[in-house]
Residue frames as qw, qx, qy, qz and C-alpha x, y, z in Angstrom:
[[0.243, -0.395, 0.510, 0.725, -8.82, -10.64, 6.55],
 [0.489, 0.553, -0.063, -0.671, -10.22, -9.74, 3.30],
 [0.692, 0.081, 0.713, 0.077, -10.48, -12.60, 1.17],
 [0.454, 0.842, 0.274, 0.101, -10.86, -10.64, -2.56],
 [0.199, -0.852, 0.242, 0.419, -7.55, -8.24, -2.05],
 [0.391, -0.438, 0.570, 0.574, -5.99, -10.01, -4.72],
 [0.485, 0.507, 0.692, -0.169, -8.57, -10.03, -7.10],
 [0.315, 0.920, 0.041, -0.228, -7.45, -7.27, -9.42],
 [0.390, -0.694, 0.579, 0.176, -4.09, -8.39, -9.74],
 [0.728, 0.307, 0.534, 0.302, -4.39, -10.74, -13.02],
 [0.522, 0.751, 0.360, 0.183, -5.46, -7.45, -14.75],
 [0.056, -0.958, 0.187, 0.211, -2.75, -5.42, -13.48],
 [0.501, -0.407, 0.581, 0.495, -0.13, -7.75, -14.34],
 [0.520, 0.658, 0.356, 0.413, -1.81, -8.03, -18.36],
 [0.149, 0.984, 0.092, -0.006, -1.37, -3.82, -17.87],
 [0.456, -0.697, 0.457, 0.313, 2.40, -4.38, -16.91],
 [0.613, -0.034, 0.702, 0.361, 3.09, -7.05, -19.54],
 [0.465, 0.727, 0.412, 0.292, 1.24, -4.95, -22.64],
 [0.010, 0.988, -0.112, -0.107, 2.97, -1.65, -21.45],
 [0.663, -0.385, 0.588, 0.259, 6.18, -3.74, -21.64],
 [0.633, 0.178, 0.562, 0.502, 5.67, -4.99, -24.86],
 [0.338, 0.890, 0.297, 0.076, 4.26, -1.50, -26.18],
 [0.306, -0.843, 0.322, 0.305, 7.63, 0.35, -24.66],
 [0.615, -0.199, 0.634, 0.425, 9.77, -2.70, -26.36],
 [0.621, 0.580, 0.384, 0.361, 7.99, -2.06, -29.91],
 [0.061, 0.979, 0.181, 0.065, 8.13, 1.38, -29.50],
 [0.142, -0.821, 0.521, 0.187, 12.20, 1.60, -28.73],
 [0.915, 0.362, -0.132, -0.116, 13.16, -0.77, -31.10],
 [0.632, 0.585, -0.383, 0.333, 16.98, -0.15, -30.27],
 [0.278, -0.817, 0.281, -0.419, 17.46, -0.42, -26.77],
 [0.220, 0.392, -0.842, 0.298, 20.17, -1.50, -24.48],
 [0.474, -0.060, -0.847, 0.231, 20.08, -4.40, -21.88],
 [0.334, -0.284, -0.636, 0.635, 19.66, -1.84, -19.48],
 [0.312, 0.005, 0.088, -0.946, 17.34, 0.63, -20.66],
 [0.627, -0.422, -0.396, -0.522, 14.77, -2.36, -20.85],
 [0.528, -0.391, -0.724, 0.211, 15.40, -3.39, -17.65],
 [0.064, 0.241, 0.206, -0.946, 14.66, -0.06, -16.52],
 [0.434, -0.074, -0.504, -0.743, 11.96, 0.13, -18.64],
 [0.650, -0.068, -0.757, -0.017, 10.67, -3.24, -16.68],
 [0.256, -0.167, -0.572, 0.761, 11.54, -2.30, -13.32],
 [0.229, -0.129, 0.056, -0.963, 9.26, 0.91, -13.85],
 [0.653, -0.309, -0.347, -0.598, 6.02, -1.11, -15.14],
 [0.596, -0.158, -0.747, 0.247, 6.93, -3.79, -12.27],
 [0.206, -0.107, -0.620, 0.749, 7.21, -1.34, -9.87],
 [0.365, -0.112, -0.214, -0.899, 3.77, -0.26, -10.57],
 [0.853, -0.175, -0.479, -0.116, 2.22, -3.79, -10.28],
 [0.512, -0.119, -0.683, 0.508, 4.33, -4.26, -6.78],
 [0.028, -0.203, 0.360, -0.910, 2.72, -0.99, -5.33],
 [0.610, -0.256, -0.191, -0.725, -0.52, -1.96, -5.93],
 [0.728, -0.168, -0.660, -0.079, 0.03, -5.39, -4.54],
 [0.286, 0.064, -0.555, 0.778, 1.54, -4.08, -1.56],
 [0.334, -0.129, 0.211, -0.910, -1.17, -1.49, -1.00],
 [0.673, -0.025, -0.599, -0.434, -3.72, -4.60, -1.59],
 [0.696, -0.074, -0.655, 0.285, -1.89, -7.23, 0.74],
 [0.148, 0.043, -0.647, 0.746, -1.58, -4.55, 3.22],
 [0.371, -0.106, 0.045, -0.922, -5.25, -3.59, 3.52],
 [0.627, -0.020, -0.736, -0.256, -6.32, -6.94, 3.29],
 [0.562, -0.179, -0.654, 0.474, -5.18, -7.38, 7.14],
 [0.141, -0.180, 0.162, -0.960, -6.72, -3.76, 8.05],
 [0.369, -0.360, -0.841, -0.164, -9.62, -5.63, 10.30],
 [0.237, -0.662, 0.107, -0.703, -11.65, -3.79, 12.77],
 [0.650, -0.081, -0.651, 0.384, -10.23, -4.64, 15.78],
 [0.543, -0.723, -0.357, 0.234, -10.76, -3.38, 20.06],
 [0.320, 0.845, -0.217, 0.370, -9.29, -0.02, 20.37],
 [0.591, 0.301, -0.534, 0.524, -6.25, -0.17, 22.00],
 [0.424, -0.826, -0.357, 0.100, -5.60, 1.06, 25.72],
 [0.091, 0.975, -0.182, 0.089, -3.49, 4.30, 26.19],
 [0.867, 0.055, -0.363, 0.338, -0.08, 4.04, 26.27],
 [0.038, 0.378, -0.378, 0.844, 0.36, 6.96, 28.87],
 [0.475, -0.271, 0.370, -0.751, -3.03, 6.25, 31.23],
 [0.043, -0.048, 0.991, -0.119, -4.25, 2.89, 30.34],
 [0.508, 0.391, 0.400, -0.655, -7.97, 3.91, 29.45],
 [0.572, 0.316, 0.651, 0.386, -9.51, 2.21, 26.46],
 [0.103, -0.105, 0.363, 0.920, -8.47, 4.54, 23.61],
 [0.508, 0.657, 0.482, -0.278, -11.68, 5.61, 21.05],
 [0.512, 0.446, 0.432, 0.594, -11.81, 5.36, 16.90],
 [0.371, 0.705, 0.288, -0.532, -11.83, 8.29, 15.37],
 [0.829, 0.542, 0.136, -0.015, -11.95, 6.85, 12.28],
 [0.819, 0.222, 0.316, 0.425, -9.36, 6.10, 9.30],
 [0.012, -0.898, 0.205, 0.389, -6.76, 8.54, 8.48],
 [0.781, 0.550, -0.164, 0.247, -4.39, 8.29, 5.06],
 [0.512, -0.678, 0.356, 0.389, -0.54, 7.44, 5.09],
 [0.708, 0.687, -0.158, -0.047, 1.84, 7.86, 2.18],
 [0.499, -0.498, 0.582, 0.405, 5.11, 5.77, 2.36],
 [0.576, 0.583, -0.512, -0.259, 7.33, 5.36, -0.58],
 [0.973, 0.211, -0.011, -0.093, 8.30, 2.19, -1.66],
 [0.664, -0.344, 0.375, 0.548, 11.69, 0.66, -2.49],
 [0.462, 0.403, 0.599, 0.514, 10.91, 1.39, -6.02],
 [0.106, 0.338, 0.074, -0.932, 9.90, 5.59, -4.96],
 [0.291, -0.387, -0.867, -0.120, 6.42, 4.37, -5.24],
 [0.312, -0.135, 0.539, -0.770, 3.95, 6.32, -3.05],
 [0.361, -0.374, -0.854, -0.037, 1.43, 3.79, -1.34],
 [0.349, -0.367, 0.448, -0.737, -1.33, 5.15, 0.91],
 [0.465, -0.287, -0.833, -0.089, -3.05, 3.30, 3.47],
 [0.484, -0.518, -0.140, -0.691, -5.86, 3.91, 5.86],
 [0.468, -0.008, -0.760, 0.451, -4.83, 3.28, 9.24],
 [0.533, -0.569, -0.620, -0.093, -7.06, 3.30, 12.16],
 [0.138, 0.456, -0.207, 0.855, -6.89, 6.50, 14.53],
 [0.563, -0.558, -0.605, 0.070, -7.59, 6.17, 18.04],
 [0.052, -0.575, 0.241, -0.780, -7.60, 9.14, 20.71],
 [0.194, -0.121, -0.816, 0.531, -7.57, 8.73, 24.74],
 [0.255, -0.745, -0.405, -0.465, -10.94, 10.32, 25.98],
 [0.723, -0.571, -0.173, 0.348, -8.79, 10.80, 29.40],
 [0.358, -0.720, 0.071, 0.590, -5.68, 12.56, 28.58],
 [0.366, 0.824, -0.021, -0.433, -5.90, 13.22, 24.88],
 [0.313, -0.419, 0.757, 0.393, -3.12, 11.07, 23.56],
 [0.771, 0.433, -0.197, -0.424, -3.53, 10.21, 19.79],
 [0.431, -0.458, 0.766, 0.128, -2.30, 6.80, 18.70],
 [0.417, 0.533, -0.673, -0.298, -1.64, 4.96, 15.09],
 [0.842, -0.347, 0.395, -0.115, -1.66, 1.22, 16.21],
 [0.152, 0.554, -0.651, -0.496, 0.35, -0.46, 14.51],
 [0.630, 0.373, 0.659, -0.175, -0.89, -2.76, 11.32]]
């Protein structure tokens, strides 16, 4: 596991906490709930990245898998992007290991 993944993560939270306070000067009159909207947004910025971080962290190169239709050991072919959305409609990508049968052709995601 990566041992650095969280290493950016002081400076994103300063970027959350100064956009906060720039939003807060900058609406001077707002309800309860437009800052906590307001909050939620920059948070949910800072949580995607950590996510995308924490999950890549554990992206280790690992024995390719054996098919799950013939049982032959699978082969990389390299990293492919995914975009999921968050709770927060976030898009995260991550770079998930792509493995193909050299037997009967089956692609396969591992999961990770």
């Amino acid at each position: 596991m990566k041992q650095d993944f969280a290493a950016n993560w002081p400076a994103q939270a300063d970027e959350v906490i100064t956009g906060v306070q720039d939003w807060r000067l900058a609406h001077p009159k707002a309800t309860l709930k437009e800052i906590e909207q307001a909050i939620d947004q920059h948070l949910a910025a800072l949580r995607a990245h950590m996510l995308t971080d924490a999950a890549m962290a554990s992206a280790a190169e690992v024995d390719p898998p054996r098919c799950p239709q013939c049982g032959d050991t699978m082969e990389w072919r390299g990293d492919h992007p995914r975009t999921l959305v968050t709770q927060h409609d976030r898009a995260v990508e991550l770079k998930r290991h792509y493995a193909v049968c050299p037997t009967c052709g089956v692609g396969f995601f591992p999961p990770g």
